[in-house]
PANURO-994114 format. One record per residue (C-alpha): residue in three letters; chain; z, y, x; residue number from 1. Coordinates in steps of 0.1 Angstrom, whole numbers, plus 2048, in hexadecimal, padded with zeros to 3 digits. Layout:
N
  code  unit   zz   yy   xx  pos
   ALA     A    Z    Y    X  NUM
...
//
This chain:
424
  code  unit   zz   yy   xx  pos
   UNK     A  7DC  868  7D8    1
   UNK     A  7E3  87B  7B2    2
   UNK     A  7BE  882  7A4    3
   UNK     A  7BC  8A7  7A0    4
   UNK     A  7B0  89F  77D    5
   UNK     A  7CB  88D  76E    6
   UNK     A  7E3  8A7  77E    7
   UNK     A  7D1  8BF  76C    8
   UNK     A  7D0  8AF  747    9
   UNK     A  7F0  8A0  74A   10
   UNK     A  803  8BD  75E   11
   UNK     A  827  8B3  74B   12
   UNK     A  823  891  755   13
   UNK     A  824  88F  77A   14
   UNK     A  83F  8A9  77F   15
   UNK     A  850  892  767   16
   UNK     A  847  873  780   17
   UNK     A  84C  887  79F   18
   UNK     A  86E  88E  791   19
   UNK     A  878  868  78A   20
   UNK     A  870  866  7B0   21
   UNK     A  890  87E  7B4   22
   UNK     A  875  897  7C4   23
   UNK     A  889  8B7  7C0   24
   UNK     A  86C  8CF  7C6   25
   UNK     A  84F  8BA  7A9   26
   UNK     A  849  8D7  794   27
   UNK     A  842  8EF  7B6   28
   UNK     A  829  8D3  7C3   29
   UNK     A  813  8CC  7A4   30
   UNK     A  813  8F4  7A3   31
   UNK     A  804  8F4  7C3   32
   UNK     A  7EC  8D9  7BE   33
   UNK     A  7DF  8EB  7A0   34
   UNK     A  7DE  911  7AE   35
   UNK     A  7CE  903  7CD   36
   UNK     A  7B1  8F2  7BD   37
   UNK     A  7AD  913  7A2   38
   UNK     A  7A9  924  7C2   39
   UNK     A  78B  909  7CB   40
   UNK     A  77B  90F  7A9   41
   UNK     A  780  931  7AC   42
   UNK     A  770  933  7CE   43
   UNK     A  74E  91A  7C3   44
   UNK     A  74A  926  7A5   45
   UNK     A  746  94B  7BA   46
   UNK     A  72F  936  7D8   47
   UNK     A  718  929  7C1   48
   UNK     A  713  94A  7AC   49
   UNK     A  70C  95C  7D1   50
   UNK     A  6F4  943  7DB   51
   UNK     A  6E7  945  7BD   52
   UNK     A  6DF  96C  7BD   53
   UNK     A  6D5  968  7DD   54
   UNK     A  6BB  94F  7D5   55
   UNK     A  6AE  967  7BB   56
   UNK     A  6AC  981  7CF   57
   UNK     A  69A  974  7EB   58
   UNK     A  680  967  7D0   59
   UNK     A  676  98C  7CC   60
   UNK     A  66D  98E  7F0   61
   UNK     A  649  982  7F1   62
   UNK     A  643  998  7CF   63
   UNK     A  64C  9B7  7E0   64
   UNK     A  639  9B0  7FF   65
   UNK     A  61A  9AC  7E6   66
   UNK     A  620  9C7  7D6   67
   UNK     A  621  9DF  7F7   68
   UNK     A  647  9E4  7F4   69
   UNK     A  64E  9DE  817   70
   UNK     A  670  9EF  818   71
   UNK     A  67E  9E5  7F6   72
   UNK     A  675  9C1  805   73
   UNK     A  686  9C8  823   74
   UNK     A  6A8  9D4  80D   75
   UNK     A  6A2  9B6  7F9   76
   UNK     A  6A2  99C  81B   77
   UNK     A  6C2  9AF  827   78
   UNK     A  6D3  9AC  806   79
   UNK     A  6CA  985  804   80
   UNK     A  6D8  97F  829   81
   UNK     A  6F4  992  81E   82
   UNK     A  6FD  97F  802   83
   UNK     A  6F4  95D  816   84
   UNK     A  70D  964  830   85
   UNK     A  726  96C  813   86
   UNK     A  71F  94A  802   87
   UNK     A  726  937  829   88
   UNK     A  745  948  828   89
   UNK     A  753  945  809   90
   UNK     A  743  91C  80C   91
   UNK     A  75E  91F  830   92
   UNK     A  779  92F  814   93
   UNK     A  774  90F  7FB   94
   UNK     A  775  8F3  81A   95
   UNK     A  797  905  826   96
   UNK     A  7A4  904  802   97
   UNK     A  79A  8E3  7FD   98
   UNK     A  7AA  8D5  81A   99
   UNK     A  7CE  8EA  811  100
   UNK     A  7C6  8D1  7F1  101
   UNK     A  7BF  8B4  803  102
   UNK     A  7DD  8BC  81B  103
   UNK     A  7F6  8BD  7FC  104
   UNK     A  7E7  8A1  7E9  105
   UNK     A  7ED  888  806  106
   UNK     A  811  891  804  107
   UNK     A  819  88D  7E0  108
   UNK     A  825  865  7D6  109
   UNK     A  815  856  7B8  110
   UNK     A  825  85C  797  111
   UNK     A  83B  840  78A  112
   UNK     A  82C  82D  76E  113
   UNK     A  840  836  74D  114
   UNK     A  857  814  74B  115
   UNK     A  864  81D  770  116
   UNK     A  88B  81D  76D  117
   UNK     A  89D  840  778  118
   UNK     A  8AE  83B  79A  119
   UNK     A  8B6  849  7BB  120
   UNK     A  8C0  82B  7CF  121
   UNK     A  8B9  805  7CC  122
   UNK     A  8DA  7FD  7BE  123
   UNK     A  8C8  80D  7A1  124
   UNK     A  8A7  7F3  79A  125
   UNK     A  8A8  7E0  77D  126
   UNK     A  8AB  7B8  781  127
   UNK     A  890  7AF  766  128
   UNK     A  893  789  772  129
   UNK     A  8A7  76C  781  130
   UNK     A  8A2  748  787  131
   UNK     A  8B2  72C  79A  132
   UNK     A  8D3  723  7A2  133
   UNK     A  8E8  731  7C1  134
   UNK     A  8EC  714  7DA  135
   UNK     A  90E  705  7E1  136
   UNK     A  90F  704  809  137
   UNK     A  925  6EC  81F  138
   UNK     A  944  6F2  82C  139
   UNK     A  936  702  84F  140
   UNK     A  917  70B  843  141
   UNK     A  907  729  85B  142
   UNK     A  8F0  744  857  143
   UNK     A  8CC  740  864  144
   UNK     A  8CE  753  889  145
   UNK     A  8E3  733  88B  146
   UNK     A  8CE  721  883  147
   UNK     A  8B4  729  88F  148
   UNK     A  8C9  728  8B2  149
   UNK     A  8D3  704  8AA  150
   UNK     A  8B4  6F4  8A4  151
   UNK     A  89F  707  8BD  152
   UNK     A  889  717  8A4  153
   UNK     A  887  73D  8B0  154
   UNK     A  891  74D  8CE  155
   UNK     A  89C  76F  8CC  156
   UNK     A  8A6  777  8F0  157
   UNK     A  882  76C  8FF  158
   UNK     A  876  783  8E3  159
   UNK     A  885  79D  8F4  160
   UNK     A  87E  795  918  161
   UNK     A  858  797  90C  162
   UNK     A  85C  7B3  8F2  163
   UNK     A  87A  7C3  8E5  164
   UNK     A  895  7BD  8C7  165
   UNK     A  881  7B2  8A7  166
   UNK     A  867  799  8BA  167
   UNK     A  873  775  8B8  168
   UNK     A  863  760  8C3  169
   UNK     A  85D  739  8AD  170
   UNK     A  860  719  8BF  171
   UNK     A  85C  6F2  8B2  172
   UNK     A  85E  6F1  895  173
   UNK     A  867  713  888  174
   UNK     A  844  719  896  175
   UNK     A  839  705  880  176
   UNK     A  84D  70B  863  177
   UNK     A  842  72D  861  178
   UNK     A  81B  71C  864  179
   UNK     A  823  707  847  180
   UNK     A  82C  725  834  181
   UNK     A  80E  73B  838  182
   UNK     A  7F7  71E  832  183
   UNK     A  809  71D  812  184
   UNK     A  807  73A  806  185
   UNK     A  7E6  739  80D  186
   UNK     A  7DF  719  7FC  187
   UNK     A  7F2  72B  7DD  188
   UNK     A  7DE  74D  7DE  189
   UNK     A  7BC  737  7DD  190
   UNK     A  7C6  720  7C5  191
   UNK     A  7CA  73F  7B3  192
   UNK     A  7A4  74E  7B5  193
   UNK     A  7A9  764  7D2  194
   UNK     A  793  765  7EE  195
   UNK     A  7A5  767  813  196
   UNK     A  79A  77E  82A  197
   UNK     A  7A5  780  854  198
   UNK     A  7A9  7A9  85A  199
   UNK     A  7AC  7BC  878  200
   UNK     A  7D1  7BF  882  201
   UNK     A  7C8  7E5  88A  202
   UNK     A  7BD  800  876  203
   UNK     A  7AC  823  879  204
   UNK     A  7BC  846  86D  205
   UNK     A  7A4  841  849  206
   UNK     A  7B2  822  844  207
   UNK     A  7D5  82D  848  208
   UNK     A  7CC  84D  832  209
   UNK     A  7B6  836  81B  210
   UNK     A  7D6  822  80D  211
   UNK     A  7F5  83A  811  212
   UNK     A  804  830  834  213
   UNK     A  7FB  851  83F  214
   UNK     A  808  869  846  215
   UNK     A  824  857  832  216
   UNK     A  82C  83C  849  217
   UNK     A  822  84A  866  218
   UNK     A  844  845  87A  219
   UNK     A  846  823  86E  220
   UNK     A  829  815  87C  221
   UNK     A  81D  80B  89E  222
   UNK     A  809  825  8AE  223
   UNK     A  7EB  81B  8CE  224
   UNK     A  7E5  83A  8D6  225
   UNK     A  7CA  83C  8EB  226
   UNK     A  7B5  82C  8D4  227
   UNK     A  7C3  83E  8B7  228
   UNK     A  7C5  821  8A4  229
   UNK     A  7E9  812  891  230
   UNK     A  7F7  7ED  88F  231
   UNK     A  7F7  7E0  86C  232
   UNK     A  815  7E5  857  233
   UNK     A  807  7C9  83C  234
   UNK     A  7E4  7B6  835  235
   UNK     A  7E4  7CD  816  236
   UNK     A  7D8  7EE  82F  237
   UNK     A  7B8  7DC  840  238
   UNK     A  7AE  7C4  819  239
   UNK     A  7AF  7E3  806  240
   UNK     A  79F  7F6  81B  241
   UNK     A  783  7DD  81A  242
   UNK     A  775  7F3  7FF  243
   UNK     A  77A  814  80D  244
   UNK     A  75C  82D  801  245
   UNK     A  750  80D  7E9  246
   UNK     A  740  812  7C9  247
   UNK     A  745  7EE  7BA  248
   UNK     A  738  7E2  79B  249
   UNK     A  74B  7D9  77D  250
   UNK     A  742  7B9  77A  251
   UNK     A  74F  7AE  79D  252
   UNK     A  772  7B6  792  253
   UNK     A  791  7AC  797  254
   UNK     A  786  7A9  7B9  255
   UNK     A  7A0  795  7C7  256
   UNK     A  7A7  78D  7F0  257
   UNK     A  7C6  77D  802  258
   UNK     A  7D1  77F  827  259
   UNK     A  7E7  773  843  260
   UNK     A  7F0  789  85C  261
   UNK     A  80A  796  873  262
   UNK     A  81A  7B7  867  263
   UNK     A  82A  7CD  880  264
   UNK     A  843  7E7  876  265
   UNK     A  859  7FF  88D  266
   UNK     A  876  7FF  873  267
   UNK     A  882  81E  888  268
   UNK     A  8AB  820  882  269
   UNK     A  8AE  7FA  876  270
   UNK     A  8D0  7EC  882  271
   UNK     A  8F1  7DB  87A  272
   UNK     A  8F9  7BE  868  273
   UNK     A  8DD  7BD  84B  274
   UNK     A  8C2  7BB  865  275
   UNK     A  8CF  79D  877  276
   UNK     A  8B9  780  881  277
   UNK     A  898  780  86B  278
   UNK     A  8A5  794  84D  279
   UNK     A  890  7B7  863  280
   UNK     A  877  7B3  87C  281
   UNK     A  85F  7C4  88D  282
   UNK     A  844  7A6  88B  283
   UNK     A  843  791  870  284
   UNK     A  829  77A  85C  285
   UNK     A  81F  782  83A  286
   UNK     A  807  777  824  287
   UNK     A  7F8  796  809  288
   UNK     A  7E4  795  7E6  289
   UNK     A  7CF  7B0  7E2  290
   UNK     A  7BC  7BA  7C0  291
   UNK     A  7A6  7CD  7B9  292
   UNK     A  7A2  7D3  793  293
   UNK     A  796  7E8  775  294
   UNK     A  7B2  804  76A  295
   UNK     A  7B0  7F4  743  296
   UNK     A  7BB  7D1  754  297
   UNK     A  7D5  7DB  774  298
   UNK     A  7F1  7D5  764  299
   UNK     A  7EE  7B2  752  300
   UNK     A  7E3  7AE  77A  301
   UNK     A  7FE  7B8  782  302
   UNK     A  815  7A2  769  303
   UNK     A  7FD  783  77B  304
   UNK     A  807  78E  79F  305
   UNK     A  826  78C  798  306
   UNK     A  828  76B  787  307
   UNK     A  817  75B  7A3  308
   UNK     A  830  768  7BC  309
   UNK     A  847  758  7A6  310
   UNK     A  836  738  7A9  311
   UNK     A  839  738  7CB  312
   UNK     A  861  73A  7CA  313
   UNK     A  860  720  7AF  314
   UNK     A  853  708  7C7  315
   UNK     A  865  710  7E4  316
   UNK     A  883  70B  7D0  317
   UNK     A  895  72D  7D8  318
   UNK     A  8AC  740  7C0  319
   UNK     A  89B  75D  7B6  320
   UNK     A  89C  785  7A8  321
   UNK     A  882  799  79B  322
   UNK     A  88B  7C2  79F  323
   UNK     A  879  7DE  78F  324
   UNK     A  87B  7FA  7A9  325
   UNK     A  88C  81C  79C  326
   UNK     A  875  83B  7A1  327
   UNK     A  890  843  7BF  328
   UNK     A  888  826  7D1  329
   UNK     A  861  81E  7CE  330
   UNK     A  842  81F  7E9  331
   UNK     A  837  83E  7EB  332
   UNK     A  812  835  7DD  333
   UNK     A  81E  81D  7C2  334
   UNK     A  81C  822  79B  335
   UNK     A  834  803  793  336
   UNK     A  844  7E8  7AA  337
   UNK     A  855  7CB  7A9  338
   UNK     A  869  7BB  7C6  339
   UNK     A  874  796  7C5  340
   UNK     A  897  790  7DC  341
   UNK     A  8A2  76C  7E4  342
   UNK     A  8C5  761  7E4  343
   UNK     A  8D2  758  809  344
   UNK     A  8EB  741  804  345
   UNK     A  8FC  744  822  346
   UNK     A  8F9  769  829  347
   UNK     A  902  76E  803  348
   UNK     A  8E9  785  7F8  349
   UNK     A  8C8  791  7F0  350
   UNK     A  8A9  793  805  351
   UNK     A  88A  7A4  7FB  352
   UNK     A  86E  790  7FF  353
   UNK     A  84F  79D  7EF  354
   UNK     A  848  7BE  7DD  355
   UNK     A  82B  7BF  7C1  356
   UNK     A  81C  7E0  7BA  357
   UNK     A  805  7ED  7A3  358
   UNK     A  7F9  811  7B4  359
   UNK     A  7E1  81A  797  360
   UNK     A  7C4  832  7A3  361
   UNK     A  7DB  841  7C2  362
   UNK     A  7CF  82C  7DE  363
   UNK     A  7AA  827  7D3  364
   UNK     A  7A8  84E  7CC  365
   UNK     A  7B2  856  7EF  366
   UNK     A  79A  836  7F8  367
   UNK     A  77C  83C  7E1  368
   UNK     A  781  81A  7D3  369
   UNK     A  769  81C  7B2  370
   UNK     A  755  809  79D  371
   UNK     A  738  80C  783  372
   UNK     A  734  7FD  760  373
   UNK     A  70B  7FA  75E  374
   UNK     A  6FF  826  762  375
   UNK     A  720  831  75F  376
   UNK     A  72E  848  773  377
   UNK     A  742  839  78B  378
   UNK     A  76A  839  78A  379
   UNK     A  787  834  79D  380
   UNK     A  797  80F  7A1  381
   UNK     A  7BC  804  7A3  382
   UNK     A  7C7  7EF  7BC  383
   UNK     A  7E4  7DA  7BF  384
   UNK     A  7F6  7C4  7D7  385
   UNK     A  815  7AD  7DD  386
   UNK     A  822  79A  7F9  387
   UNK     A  820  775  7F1  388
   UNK     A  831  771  806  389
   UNK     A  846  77F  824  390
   UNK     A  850  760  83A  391
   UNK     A  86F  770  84D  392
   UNK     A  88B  774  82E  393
   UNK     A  878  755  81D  394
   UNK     A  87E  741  840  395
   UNK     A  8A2  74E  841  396
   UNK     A  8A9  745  81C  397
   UNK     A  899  721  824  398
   UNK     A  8AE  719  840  399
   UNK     A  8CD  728  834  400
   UNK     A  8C9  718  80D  401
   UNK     A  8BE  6F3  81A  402
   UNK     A  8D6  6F0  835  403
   UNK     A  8EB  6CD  830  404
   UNK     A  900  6BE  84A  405
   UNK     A  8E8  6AD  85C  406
   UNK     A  8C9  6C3  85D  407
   UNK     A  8B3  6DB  849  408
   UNK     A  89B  6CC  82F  409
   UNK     A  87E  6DB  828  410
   UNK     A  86F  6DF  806  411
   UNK     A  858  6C5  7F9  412
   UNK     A  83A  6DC  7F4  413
   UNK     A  83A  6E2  81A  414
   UNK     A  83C  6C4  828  415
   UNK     A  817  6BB  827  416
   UNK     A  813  6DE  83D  417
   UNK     A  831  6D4  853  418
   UNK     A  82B  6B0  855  419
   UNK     A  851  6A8  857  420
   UNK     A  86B  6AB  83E  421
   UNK     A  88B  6B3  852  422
   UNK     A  895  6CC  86B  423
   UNK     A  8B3  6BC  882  424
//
C-alpha cells in the first residue's frame, strides 16, 4: 500500500508510476487519495477543536455552581453535551473517511522504481542477462509429459481421479527427484545466511491484506470458506507476514528466512498448449527467500538475491535469462522485478522459473513491518522475496535438457540428495 505521505510530497511522481503501469485513470486516483485524506484532516482537525471547547467549557461548571449560578451552569452542561455529541459524530465522520482511504489505498499497485522499462505486455521486458549454451537434443528427443510417462515419474490421470486437472501426482523417482531439489535449494538458501522457517499452508484475511494478495488475488487463490481462511499462493505470504504489526530493531536487520512449501494457485482460464504437463499447475513445490531489510540497503539486496538465484542455475547446469519486467507486466505490489526463464530444449522455449522482487515500503506499510535505530521514531521496512526456486519448469527443463538415448542424467550437484545418478 502507497504511504499517504510520499503520495503527498511527491504527487508528480506516482501518477508518473501509475502511468508506466498503463493505468489509464493514475492522475484520477492519486486525486482521490489526496482529497480523501484532506477530508480526514479536515474533519480531526474540527474533532479535536470541539472536544476541546467542550473540555473548557465543562471546566466552568463547578465555578458557576460556587458561585450560585445555578442556571448559567445548567446552560453551560447542555452546551458541553452538545458539543460532545458533535465531536462523537464528526470522530464517526473521520472513521468513514478514513476507511473510503483505506478502501482506495488497497487498490492502487506500487509505483515502479525509476529504471522500470515502459511496456504493456511481456514481449516488452528487457533481457538484462544470458548464460549457458542451448542444448543439442537427439534425434527423437521428447518433451517432458513424455517423459515423465516413460519413466513412471508423474501420473497425471490418478491426479485427476483424486483431484482434478493440475494435481500430478510423483512416483519413484520423480518423487524423489523433486525431494532432491527442495533439499537443495534449501542447502543453497542456508549456506547463504538465511534461516528456514516451516509456515502454515493457510492464511487469514490480514495476512492476505498484509502482503498484497488481497483483494488483488482474490480469484486466484484457493478459498475454505467456512473457515474463512485461503490456501497459500507462495511461502512469501505466511514468512513475511511473520512480522506483521512488528516493530524490529535496526540492528536485527536484514532479517533473512527461507521456506519450502506447497503453493496452490487456481490459475482460473489456464489452457492450451503452454500449460501442458508441469509448465502450470495448480500444486507445485517451491522454495522462497524472504528479506527483510533497511530502505538505504534493499536494493544491493536485491542485486544479492538475484545473484544467488543465479547460482542455483549455474549449478544445475541450465541455460538461462534474466528479464526486467516492463511496468505493463509487473506484480501488482512490486517496485522492481526480475524474472529468470530457463531454456526447454525440447519444447523450445522459455519457462519462467523464479521472479525476484524488491516491493520497497508497499507490503510492510500495509503490514506495519518497522524498525527502530536506538529512540528513533520507528519507520517502515522493505521487504523482498524471490523464488529460488520453483521445482515444476526447473523439473521440466532437467528432464527435457539431459535426456540422452539411454536415460536422463541428473546433475552432479543432486546426486548426493537423489542417491543415483541416472533416470532409465
Amino acid at each position: 500500500m502507497l504511504v499517504v505521505k510520499d503520495i503527498l510530497d511527491n504527487k508528480e511522481k506516482a501518477i508518473a508510476g501509475l502511468k508506466k503501469r498503463n493505468i489509464a485513470t493514475a492522475e484520477e486516483l492519486i486525486n482521490s487519495v489526496i482529497a480523501l485524506d484532506t477530508q480526514r484532516k479536515s474533519a480531526i482537525s474540527e474533532m479535536e477543536n470541539v472536544l476541546a471547547e467542550s473540555n473548557q467549557i465543562a471546566k466552568s461548571v463547578g465555578q458557576l455552581m460556587k458561585e450560585g449560578k445555578k442556571d448559567e451552569a445548567e446552560q453551560v452542561k447542555t452546551k458541553a453535551a452538545e458539543l460532545r455529541s458533535k465531536s462523537n459524530t464528526l470522530k464517526e465522520d473521520t472513521a468513514v473517511i478514513e476507511e473510503k482511504l483505506q478502501a482506495l489505498l488497497y487498490t492502487i499497485p506500487n509505483v515502479p522504481n525509476e529504471i522500470v522499462p515502459d511496456g504493456k505486455t511481456p514481449e516488452e521486458n528487457v533481457n538484462i542477462f544470458e548464460h549457458g549454451s542451448i542444448p543439442t537434443l537427439h534425434e527423437g528427443a521428447v518433451p517432458h509429459w513424455d517423459l515423465l510417462k516413460k519413466y513412471k515419474l508423474a501420473d497425471f490421470e490418478v491426479g485427476v481421479k483424486i483431484t482434478g486437472a493440475g494435481f500430478p501426482v510423483f512416483k519413484r523417482k520423480g518423487a524423489m527427484l523433486n525431494r532432491a531439489l527442495i533439499n537443495f535449494f534449501l542447502s543453497e538458501a542456508i549456506k547463504a545466511g538465511y534461516e528456514e522457517v516451516i509456515p502454515p499452508l493457510l492464511i487469514n484475511e490480514a495476512s492476505g491484506y498484509g502482503t498484497g494478495q488481497l483483494p488483488d488475488k482474490e480469484g486466484q487463490m484457493y478459498h475454505c470458506t467456512v473457515d474463512n481462511l485461503f490456501l497459500i499462493p507462495t511461502a512469501e505470504v505466511p514468512i513475511t507476514n511473520l512480522y506483521r504489526d512488528e516493530i524490529i530493531s535496526a540492528d536485527q536487520l536484514p532479517i533473512k528466512n527461507v521456506g519450502y512449501t506447497p503453493c496452490f494457485r487456481r490459475e482460473a482460464g489456464s489452457y492450451g498448449k503452454d500449460v501442458r504437463g508441469l509448465n502450470r499447475l495448480h500444486q507445485f513445490d517451491k522454495v522462497e527467500i524472504v528479506q527483510i531489510q533497511h530502505p538505504d540497503k534493499s536494493y544491493e539486496t536485491l542485486d544479492n538475491m538475484v545473484e544467488h538465484v543465479k547460482g542455483l542455475l549455474n549449478k544445475l547446469g541450465l541455460p538461462y535469462r534474466i528479464l526486467r519486467l516492463c511496468g505493463g507486466d509487473m506484480g501488482f505490489t512490486s517496485a522492481l522485478t526480475y524474472d529468470f526463464e530457463v531454456y526447454s530444449a525440447a519444447q523450445q522455449k522459455w519457462l519462467e522459473v523464479s521472479s525476484v522482487s524488491n516491493f520497497e515500503t508497499f507490503q510492510a506499510n500495509r503490514s506495519k513491518i518497522r524498525f527502530r535505530s536506538g529512540q528513533d521514531k520507528p519507520q517502515l521496512a522493505h521487504t523482498l522475496n524471490g523464488s529460488a526456486l520453483a521445482l515444476p519448469r526447473i523439473l521440466a527443463a532437467l528432464l527435457e535438457n539431459n535426456q540422452t538415448t539411454d536415460g536422463v542424467n541428473i546433475p552432479e550437484v543432486l546426486q548426493a540428495f537423489t542417491g543415483f545418478n541416472k533416470i532409465s
